[in-house]
C-alpha positions as CSV (number, residue, x, y, z in Angstrom):
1,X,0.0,0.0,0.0
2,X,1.2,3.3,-0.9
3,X,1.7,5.9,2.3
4,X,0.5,9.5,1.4
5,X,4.5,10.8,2.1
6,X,5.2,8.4,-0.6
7,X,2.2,9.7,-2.8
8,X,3.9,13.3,-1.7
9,X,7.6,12.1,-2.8
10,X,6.2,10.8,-6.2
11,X,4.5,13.8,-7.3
12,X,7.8,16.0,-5.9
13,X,10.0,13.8,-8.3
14,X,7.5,14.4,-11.0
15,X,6.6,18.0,-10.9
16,X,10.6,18.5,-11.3
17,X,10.5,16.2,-14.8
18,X,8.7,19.3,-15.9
19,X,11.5,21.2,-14.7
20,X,13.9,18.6,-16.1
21,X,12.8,17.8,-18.9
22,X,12.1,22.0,-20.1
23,X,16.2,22.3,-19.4
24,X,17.2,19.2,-21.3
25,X,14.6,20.3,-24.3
26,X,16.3,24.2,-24.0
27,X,19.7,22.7,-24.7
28,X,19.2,19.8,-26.8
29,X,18.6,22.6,-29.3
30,X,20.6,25.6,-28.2
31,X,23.1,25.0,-31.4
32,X,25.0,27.9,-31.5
33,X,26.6,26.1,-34.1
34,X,23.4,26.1,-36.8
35,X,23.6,29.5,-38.2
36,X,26.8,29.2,-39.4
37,X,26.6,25.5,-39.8
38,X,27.4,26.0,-43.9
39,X,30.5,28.0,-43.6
40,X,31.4,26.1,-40.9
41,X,31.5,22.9,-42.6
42,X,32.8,24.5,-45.4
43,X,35.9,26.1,-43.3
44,X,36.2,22.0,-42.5
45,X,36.5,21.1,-46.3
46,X,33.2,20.1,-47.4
47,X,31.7,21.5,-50.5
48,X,27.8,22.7,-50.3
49,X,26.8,19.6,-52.2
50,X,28.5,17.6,-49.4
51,X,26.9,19.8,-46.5
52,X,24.0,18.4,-47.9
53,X,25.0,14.5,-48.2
54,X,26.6,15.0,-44.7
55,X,22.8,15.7,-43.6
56,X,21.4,13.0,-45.7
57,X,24.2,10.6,-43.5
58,X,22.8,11.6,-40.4
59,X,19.6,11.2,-41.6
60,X,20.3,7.9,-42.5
61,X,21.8,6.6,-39.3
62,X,18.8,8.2,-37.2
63,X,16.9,6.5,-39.6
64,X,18.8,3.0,-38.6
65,X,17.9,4.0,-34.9
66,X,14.8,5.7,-34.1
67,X,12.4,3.3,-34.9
68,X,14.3,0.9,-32.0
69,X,15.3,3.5,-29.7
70,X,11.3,4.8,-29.3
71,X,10.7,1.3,-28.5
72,X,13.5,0.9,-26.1
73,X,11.8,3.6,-24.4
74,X,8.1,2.7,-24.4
75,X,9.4,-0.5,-23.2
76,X,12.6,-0.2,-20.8
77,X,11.4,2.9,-19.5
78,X,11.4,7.0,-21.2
79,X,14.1,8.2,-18.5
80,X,17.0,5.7,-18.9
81,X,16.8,6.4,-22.9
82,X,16.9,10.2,-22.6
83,X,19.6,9.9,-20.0
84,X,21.8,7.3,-22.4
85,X,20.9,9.8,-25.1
86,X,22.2,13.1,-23.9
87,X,25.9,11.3,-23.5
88,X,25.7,10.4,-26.8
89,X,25.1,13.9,-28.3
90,X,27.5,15.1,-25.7
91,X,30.0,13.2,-27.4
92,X,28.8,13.9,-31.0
93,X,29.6,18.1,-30.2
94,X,32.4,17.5,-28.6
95,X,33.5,15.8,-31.5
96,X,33.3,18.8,-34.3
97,X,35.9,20.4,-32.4
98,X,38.2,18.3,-33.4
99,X,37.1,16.8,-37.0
100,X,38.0,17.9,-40.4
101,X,36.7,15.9,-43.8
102,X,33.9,13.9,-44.6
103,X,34.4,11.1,-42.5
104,X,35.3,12.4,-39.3
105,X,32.5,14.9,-39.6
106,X,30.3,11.4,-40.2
107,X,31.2,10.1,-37.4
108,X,30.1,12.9,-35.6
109,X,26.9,12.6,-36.7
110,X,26.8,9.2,-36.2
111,X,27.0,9.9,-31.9
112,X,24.4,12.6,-32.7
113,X,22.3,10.5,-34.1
114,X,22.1,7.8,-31.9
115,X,21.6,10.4,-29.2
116,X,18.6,12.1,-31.5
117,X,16.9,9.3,-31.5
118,X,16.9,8.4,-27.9
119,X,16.1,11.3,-26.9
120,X,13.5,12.3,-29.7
121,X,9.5,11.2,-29.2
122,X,10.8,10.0,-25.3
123,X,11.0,13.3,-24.1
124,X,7.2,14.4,-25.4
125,X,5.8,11.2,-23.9
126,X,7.4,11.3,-20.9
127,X,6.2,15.0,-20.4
128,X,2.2,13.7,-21.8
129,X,2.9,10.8,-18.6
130,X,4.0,13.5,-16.2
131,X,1.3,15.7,-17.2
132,X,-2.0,12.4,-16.9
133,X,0.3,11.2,-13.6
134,X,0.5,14.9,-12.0
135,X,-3.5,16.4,-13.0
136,X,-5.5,12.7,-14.3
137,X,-8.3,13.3,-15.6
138,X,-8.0,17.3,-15.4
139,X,-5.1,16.9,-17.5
140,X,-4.1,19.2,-20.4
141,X,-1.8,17.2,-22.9
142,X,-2.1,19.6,-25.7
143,X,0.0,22.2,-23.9
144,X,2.5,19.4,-23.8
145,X,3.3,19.9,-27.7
146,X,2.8,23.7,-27.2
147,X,5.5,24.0,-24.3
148,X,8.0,21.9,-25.7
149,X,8.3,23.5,-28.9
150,X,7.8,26.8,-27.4
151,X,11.5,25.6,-25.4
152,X,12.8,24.2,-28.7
153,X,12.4,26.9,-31.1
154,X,13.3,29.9,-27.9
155,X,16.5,27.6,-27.7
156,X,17.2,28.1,-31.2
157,X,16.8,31.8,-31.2
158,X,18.6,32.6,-28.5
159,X,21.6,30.1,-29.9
160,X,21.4,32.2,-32.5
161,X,22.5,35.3,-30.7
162,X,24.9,33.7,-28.5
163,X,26.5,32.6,-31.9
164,X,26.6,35.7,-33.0
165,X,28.5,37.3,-30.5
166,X,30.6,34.6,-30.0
167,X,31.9,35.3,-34.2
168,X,32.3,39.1,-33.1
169,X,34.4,37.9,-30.7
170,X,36.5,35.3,-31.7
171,X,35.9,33.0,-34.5
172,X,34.2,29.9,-36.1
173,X,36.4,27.5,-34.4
174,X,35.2,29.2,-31.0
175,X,31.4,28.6,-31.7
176,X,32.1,25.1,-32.1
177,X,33.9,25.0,-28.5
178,X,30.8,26.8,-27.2
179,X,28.5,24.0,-28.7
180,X,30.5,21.2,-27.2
181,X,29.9,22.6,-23.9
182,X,26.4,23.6,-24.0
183,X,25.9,20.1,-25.2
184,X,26.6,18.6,-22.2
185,X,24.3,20.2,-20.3
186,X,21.0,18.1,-21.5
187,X,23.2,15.2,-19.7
188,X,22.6,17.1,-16.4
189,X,19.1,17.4,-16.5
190,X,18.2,14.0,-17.5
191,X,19.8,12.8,-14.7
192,X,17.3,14.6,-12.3
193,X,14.4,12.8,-14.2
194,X,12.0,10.2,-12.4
195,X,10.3,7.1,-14.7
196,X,6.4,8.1,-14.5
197,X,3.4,5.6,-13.7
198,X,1.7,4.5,-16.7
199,X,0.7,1.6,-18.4
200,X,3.8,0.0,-21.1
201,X,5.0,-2.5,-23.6
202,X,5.2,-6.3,-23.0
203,X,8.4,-7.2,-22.7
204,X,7.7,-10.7,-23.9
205,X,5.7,-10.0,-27.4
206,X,7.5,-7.6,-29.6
207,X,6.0,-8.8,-32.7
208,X,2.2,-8.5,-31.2
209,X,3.5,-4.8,-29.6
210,X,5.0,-3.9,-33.3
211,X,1.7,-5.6,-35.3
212,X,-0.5,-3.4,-32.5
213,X,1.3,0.2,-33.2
214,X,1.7,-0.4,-36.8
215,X,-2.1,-1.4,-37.0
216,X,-3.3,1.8,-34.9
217,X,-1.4,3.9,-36.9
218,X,-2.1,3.1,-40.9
219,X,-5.5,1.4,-40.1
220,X,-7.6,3.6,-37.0
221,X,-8.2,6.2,-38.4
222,X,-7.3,8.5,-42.3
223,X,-7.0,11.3,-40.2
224,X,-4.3,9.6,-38.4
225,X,-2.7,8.6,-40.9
226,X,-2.4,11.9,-43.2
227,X,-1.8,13.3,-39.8
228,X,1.5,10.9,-40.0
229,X,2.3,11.3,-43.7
230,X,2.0,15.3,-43.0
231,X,4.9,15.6,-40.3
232,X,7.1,13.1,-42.1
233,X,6.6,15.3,-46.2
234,X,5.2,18.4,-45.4
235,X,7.8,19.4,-42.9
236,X,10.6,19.1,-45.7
237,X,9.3,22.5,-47.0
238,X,10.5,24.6,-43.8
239,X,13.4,22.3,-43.0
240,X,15.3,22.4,-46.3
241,X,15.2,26.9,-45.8
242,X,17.2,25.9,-42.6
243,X,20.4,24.5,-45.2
244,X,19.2,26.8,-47.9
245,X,18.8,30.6,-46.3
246,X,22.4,30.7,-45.4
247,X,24.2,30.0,-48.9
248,X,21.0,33.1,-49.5
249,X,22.5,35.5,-47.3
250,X,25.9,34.7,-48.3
251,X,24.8,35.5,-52.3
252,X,23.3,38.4,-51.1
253,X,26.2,39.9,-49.3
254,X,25.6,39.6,-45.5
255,X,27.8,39.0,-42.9
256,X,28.6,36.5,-41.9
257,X,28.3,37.9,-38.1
258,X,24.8,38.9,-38.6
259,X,23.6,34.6,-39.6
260,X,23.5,34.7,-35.6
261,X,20.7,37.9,-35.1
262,X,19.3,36.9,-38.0
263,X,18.2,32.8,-37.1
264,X,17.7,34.1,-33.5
265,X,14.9,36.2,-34.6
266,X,13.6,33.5,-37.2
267,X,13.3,31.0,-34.6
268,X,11.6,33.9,-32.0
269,X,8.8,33.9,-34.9
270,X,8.5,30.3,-35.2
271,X,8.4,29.9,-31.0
272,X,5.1,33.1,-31.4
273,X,3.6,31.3,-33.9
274,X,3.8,27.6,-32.1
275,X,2.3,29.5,-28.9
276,X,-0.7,31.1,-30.9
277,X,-1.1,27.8,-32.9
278,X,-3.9,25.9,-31.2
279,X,-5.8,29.1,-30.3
280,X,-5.8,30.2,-33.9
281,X,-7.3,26.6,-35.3
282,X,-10.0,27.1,-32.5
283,X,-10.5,30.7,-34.0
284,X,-10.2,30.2,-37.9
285,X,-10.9,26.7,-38.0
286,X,-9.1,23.8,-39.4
287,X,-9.4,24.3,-43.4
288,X,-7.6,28.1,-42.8
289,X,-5.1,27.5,-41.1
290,X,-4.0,24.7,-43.1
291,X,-4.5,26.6,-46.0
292,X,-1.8,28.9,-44.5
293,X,0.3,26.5,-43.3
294,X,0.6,24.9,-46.4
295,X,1.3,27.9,-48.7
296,X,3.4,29.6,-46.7
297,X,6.5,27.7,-47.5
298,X,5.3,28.0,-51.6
299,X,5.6,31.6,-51.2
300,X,8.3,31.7,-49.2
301,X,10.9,29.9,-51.8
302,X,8.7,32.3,-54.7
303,X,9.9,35.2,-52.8
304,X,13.9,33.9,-52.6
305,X,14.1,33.1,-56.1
306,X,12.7,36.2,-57.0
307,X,13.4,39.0,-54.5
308,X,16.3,41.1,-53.8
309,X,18.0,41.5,-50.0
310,X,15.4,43.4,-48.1
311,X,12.2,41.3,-50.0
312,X,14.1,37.7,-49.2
313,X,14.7,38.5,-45.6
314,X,10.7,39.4,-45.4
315,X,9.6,35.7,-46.8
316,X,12.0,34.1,-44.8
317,X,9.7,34.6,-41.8
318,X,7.0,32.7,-43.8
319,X,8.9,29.3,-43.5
320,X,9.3,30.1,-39.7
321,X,5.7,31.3,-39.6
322,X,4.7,27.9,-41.1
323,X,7.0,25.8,-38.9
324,X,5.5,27.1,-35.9
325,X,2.1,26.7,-36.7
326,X,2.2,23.2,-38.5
327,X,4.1,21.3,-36.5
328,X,2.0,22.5,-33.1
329,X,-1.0,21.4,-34.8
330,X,0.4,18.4,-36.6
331,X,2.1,16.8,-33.0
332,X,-0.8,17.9,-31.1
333,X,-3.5,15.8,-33.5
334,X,-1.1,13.5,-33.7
335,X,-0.8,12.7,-30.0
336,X,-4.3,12.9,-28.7
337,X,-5.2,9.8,-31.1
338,X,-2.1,7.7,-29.9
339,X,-1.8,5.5,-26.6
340,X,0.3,6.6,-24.2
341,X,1.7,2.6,-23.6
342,X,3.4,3.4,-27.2
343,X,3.2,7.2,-27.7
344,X,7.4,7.4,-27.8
345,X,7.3,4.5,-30.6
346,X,4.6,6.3,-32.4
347,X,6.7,9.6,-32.4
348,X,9.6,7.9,-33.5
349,X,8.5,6.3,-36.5
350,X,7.3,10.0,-37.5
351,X,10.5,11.3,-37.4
352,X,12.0,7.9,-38.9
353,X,9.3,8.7,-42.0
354,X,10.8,12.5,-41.8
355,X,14.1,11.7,-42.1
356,X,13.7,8.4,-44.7
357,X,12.1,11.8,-46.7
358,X,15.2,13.7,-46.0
359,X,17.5,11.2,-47.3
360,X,15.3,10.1,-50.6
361,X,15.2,14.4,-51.2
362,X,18.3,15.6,-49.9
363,X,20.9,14.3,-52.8
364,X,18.1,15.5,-55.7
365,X,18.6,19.1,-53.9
366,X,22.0,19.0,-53.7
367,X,22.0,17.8,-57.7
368,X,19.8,20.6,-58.5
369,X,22.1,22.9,-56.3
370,X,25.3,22.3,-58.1
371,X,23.5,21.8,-61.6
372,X,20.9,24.8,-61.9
373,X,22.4,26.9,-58.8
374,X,19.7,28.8,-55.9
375,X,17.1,30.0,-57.7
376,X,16.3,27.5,-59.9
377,X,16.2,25.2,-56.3
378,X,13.8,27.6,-54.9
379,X,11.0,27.2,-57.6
380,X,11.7,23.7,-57.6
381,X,11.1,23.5,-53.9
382,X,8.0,26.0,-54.7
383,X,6.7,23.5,-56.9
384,X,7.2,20.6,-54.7
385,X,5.2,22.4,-51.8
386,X,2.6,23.5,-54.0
387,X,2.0,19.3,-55.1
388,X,2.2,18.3,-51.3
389,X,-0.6,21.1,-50.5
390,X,-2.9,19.4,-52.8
391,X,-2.0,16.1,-52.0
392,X,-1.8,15.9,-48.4
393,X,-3.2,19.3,-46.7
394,X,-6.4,19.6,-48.6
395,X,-7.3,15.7,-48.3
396,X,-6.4,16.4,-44.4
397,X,-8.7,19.2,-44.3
398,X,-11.9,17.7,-45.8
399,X,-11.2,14.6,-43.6
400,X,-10.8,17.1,-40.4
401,X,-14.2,18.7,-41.4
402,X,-15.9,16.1,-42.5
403,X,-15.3,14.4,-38.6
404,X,-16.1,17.7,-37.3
405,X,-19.7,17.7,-38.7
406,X,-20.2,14.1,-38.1
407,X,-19.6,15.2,-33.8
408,X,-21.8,18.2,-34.3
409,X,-24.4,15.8,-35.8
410,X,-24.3,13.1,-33.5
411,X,-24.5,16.1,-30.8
412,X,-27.7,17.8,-32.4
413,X,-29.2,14.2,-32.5
C-alpha cells in the first residue's frame, strides 16, 4: 500500500520532470553552431553539395535507430533512454571540435544520431505521462506539444545570438567550443528525471507490440494517418530553408556575423507562432489554417528566387511562420489519437518517416544545387510544396471537417 508521504515524494520527483525535462529540451537545441553550420563545414573542407550528403548521412543513421530506440523507451522505460541519449550527443559536439573531412564529420553525426533518437518522441511522452500522472483526468496534454516546442524553437533563437556574439568575438572555431559545452548540459538534467506511472509494452511479445502500433497507426483512423504522412513530407518544406537561407544570405552579401541575429529572430517567430497555434485553429478553423500552413513555405521559396536582400529576408519569416504553426497542430493531432503505452514508438517512426524523406530528397537538392544553382532550387522546392498542399493538406482538411460535422451531428441528435 502506498503511504501519502510516498504519494507526496512521487508527485515531488514528477513536478521536477517538468522542470527537467524543459532544461534538457532548451539545450538539446541551443546549437549555436546552426547558423553558421554551412560556412562552418565549409571552413572544415566540405563543398555545399556535401553539406548536404553529410545531412542526408545523419539522416540515415537516425533512420537505422529511431524506430528501435522509441521502442527501447516505451518499453525499458522514457528516463534511462533520454539519460543514455544526452551522453551520446555530448560526445557527437564534442567531436566537431576536433574533425576535419567527410568522414570524421560522419562520425560525428553518427553519436548525434544515436543520441537524436533516444532522446527524440521520449521526451514528449514522458512530459504527456508526467502531465496524466501529476492532474488525471484534469489533464491538459495539448499544452505538452505547445510547451515543448515553445522551449525548442526559444532555444534556437537565443543560440542564434549567443552565436553571434561569440563570431564578433572570436571566430568559427570558437562557436564550435561553445556548442560542445552547451551540449553537455542536457546530460545534467536528465539525470534529475524520475520514470512516470503508466501503463507500457510487453516485454515478452515484440511482434504482437510492433503488429498493434503499426495497426493503430495506418489502419484507426485517415486522419491519423495523413496526420502521420503530414509531419514526415510536409515538414521538408521549412526544414530544407534551414540548409538553404544561409548559402542566400551569403549571395546576397551579408555577414557572416549577422547569420547569428538573423536565425535568433527566425526561430523567435517560429516559438510566437507555435504558442498562438492551437488558439488560432480554434479561431479560424481547421481548413484556414491549413490553407496557410501549407502555402506559406510556396511563397516563401517564390519570394527567394525572385526578390532582392530586403524582399528575401521578409519571406523568410513565412517558413518560420509555417513551422511554428504546423508542427504545433500536426504533434498535437497526432498525439491525442495515440496510446500513451506506445506514444514514444509512435513519435519515432514519424521522425523515422521525416528523415527516410530527407534522405530520398536531400541528394536531388544537392544535384539541383550544383546543376541549376539557388534560384532554380527555390522554384523547384516551390513547386514541390505546392504538389504536397494538394495532396496531403487539402485531403487532411476535408477529412478534419468532415469528422467535425459528423460530432456536431451526433450532438444535435
Amino acid at each position: 500500500m502506498v503511504t501519502n508521504d510516498e504519494q507526496e515524494l512521487l508527485r515531488i520527483r514528477l513536478r521536477r520532470n517538468v522542470s527537467c525535462v524543459a532544461g534538457l529540451g532548451f539545450f538539446q537545441v541551443f546549437l549555436v553552431i546552426i547558423p553558421v553550420i554551412v560556412p562552418f563545414l565549409g571552413e572544415r573542407g566540405l563543398s555545399l553539395s556535401e553539406v548536404l550528403l553529410l545531412q542526408a548521412v545523419f539522416a540515415g543513421f537516425v533512420l537505422l535507430m529511431e524506430v528501435p530506440s522509441g521502442y527501447i523507451a516505451d518499453v525499458f522505460g522514457r528516463v534511462r533512454s533520454l539519460q543514455v541519449g544526452a551522453l551520446f550527443m555530448a560526445a557527437g559536439h564534442a567531436g566537431f571540435v576536433f574533425s576535419h573531412g567527410f568522414l570524421q564529420l560522419s562520425i560525428c553525426e553518427l553519436l548525434l544520431a544515436v543520441g537524436v533518437s533516444l532522446v527524440s518522441g521520449a521526451d514528449l511522452a514522458l512530459l504527456y505521462d508526467t502531465e496524466q500522472a501529476l492532474a488525471g483526468d484534469n489533464s491538459h496534454p495539448e499544452k505538452v506539444v505547445t510547451r515543448m516546442f515553445a522551449l525548442h524553437t526559444s532555444g534556437e533563437a537565443l543560440a542564434g545570438i549567443v552565436c553571434s556574439l561569440v563570431l564578433l568575438a572570436w571566430s568559427l572555431d570558437a562557436v564550435a567550443w561553445v556548442q560542445a559545452l552547451v551540449g553537455a548540459l542536457p546530460l545534467l538534467f536528465a539525470l534529475g528525471l524520475h520514470e512516470p506511472p503508466g501503463e507500457r509494452l510487453s516485454r515478452d511479445d515484440h511482434a504482437g507490440n510492433l503488429r498493434e502500433i503499426v495497426v493503430h497507426l495506418w489502419g484507426s483512423s485517415r486522419v491519423l494517418r495523413y496526420t502521420l504522412l503530414a509531419l514526415c513530407i510536409w515538414s521538408q518544406g521549412s526544414f530544407y530553408a534551414v540548409w538553404l537561407l544561409q548559402p542566400h544570405w551569403q549571395a546576397q552579401g551579408i555577414e557572416l556575423s549577422l547569420f547569428g541575429y538573423l536565425w535568433g529572430g527566425l526561430a523567435l517567430v517560429a516559438a510566437l507562432a507555435g504558442r498562438v497555434a492551437l488558439g488560432l485553429e480554434r479561431r479560424w478553423g481547421v481548413a484556414v489554417l491549413m490553407t496557410v500552413i501549407g502555402l506559406a513555405p510556396v511563397l516563401g521559396y517564390l519570394g527567394l528566387a525572385g526578390l532582392g536582400l530586403a524582399g528575401g529576408l521578409a519571406v523568410s519569416l513565412l517558413f518560420f511562420i509555417a513551422r511554428g504553426l504546423g508542427l504545433v497542430v500536426l504533434r498535437d493531432a497526432f498525439n491525442r489519437r495515440v496510446p500513451g503505452r506506445f506514444r514514444a514508438t509512435a513519435n519515432s517512426l514519424a521522425h523515422l518517416g521525416f528523415r527516410a524523406t530527407y534522405l530520398a530528397t536531400a541528394p536531388l537538392v544537392g544535384l539541383a544545387l550544383d546543376g541549376w544553382g539557388l534560384q532554380s532550387t527555390f522554384l523547384l522546392l516551390a513547386g514541390a510544396g505546392l504538389l504536397l498542399f494538394g495532396l496531403l493538406l487539402v485531403p487532411l482538411i476535408r477529412m478534419v471537417r468532415a469528422a467535425q460535422l459528423q460530432v456536431a451531428s451526433a450532438a444535435c441528435n
